[in-house]
Structure formats: C-alpha cells, structure tokens
C-alpha positions in Angstrom: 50.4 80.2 27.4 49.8 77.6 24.7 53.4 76.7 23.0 53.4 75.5 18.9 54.6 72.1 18.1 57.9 72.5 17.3 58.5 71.4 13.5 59.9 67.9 15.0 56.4 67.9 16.2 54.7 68.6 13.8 56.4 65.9 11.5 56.4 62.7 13.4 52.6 61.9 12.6 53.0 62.7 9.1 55.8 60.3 9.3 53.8 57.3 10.7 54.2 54.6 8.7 55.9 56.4 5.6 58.8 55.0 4.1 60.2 58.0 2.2 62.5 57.1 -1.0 62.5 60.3 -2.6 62.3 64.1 -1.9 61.5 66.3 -4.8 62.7 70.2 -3.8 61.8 72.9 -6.1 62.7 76.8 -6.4 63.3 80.2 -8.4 64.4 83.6 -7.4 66.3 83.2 -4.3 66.3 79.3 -4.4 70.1 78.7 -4.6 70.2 80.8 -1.4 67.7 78.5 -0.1 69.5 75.2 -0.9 72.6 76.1 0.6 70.8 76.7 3.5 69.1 72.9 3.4 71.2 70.6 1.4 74.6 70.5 3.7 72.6 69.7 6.3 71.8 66.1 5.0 74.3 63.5 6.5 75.9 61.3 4.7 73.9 57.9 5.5 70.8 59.7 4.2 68.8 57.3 2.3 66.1 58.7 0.0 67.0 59.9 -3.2 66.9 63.9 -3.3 66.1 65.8 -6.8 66.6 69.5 -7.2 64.6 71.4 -9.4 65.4 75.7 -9.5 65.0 77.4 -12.7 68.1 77.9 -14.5 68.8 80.2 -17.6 69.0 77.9 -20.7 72.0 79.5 -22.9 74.1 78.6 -20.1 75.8 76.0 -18.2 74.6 74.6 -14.9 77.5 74.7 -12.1 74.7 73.7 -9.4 76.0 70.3 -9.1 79.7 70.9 -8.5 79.1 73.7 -6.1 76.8 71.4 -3.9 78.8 68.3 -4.3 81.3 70.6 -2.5 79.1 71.4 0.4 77.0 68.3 1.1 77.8 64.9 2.2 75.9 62.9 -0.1 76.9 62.6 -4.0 75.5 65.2 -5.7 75.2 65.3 -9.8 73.4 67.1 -12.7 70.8 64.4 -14.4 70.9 62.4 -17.3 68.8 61.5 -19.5 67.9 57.3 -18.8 70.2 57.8 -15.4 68.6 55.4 -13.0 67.6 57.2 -9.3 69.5 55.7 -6.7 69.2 55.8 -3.0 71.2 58.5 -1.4 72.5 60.7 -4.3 71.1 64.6 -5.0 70.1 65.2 -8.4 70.4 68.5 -9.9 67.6 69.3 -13.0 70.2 70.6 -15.9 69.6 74.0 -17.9 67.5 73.9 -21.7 65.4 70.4 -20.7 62.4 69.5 -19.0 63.4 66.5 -15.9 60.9 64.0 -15.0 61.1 60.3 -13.9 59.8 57.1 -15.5 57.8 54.8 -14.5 61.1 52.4 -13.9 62.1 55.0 -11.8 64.8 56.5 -14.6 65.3 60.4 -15.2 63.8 61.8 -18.7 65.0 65.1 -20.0 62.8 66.2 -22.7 62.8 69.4 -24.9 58.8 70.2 -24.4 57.6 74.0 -24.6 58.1 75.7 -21.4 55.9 75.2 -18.3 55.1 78.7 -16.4 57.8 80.1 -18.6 59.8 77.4 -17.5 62.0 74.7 -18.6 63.1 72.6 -16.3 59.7 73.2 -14.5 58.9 72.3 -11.4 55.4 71.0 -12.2 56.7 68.3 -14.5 59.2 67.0 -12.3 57.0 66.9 -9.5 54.2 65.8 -11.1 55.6 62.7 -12.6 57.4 61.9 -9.3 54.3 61.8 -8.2 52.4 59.6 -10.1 55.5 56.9 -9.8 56.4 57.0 -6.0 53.2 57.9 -4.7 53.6 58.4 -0.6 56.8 57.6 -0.9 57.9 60.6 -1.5 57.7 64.5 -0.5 57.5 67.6 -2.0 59.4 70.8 -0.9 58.7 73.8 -2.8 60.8 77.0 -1.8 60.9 80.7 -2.9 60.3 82.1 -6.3 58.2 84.1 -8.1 55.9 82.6 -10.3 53.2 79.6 -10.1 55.6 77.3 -10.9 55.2 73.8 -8.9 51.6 74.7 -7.1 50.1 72.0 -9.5 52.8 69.6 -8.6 52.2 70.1 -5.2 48.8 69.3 -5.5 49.2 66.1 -7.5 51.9 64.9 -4.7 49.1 65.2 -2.2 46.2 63.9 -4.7 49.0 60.7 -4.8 49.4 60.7 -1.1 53.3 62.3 -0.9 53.8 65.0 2.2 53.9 68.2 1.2 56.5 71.4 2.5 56.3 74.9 1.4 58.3 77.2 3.0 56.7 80.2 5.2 56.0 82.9 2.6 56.6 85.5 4.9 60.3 84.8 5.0 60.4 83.4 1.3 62.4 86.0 -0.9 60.2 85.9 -3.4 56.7 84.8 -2.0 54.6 84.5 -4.8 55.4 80.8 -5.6 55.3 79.0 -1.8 51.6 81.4 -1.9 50.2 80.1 -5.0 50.9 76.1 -3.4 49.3 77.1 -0.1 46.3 78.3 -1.8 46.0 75.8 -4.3 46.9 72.5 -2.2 46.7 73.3 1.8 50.1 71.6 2.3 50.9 69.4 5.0 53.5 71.6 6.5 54.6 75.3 5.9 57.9 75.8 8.0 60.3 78.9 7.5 63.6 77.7 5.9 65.0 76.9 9.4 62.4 74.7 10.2 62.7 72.8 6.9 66.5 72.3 7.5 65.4 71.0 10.8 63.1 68.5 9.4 64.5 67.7 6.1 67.4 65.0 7.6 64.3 62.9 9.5 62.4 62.8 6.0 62.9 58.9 6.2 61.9 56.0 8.3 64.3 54.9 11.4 
C-alpha cells in the first residue's frame, strides 16, 4: 500500500534553498475560524514577517489584532499606513482601506474602489507582496467565498513565492481556495491541519 507524503514531506523540497521573510495569508467567510486555528501555533522566535488579510466590514472597527495578540506568541498589530514590515510581527489588514507593501518594504493603505467587492482585498495585498519579495515569500489563501486572492496567487508563483490553499473540501466556504487551484496549480493544497503543521517550518533553519 502506497502511503502520501506527509505535509512535512511534501514541504521540505519546496523549501530548498528558500529563505522565507514574509507569509502573506488571506481569507473570507469562515477565515477568523481559520486563523485561530494557524496563528497560535507560530512560536515566538518565528522570523518572517506574517500579514493577514480577511475581509472585514468597513463601517466598523477591526478587533482582529487584539484578539490574536492575545492568542499568539509573536506581536500582533493592525497596519499603518508607511509602518515599516519587520521580522517577526503579524500584521492584521484594517477595515475601509486597501493594504499593500512598497517597494521599501513599508505598508500602504489606500482608499481605491473595491477589488472582488472587496476592500482590503486580497489580490492587492498579495499581489504587491509579490512583485517586492519575490520567493521570499509565500502565499496562504484560506476559505471564503468569492474569487478574491486567485490572481494573487498566481502572481506569487509568476514571482517565484510558494503557494498554499487550503483543501476545499474542508474549506467552509470553498469557492475561493477552488477558484486559486484552478487558476494557479498551487504548490501545496493541505487541509487546515496540515497547514498548521507546516506553517511554523515556513523559514530557513
């Protein structure tokens, strides 16, 4: 009987020679659920930079930050506009603003029209992350249930990043972690346990 590589397996050659300094994870319906589920499991001498991304109503504040700088080891804040992205803290995108990163490696918030319906989107954060870090970073993109962050998947593979999705099967809302497996063939597509398994090795020894 032939066993599957366990996701430890399955991520060490993707892994070879990769020096990861930022994870990008995005979501919707069902993705706080999600990040509880990932997040805590981070330790506290995790190095890359982590950025959040779920869509969040607009004509209300954000308590994302708080409640997961209560649960995780590493600092976890909302993000300003200009904030420089430092090793080892968890970003949270903010309600009402689209996030994306500069070229100096700064957050932008920007009051664009909404992306998929969107804003923060997923798409513009990744996408930008992208084009700066290059394979240096990787991409997670959870449940939800639009198209929200297939393109950014793409361009994170297009700029040679790794690419996660989690198993749609088990996604709550499937249609988003479908629309990125059809669009982009990611590298990996775990179910949430598997990406909590892999998500603490997501840097280089």
């Amino acid at each position: 009987m032939k066993h599957l590589a366990t996701p430890e397996q399955q991520l060490a050659p993707l892994m070879k020679g990769r020096q990861v300094e930022l994870v990008v994870i995005g979501g919707s319906a069902g993705g706080v659920d999600a990040l509880v589920a990932l997040l805590p499991t981070l330790p506290g001498n995790f190095r890359p930079a982590v950025a959040c991304i779920l869509h969040v109503p607009a004509d209300r504040e954000s308590r994302l930050a708080p409640l997961f700088d209560a649960r995780t080891a590493l600092p976890v804040v909302e993000a300003r506009d200009k904030q420089p992205i430092e090793a080892g803290n968890v970003y949270f995108a903010g309600p009402g603003y689209h996030l994306s990163i500069e070229n100096d490696r700064s957050f932008s918030l920007s009051c664009e029209a909404p992306v998929h319906f969107a804003r923060p989107a997923i798409d513009v954060l990744m996408e930008s992350a992208a084009d700066v870090y290059g394979e240096k970073m990787v991409g997670i993109l959870l449940t939800g249930a639009n198209y929200d962050g297939a393109d950014g998947m793409c361009r994170i593979r297009e700029q040679g990043g790794l690419t996660i999705v989690q198993d749609p099967q088990e996604a709550q809302s499937n249609t988003m972690p479908q629309e990125a497996i059809r669009r982009c063939a990611p590298h990996l597509v775990l179910p949430l346990s598997g990406i909590r398994t892999v998500l603490p090795l997501l840097e280089t020894p």
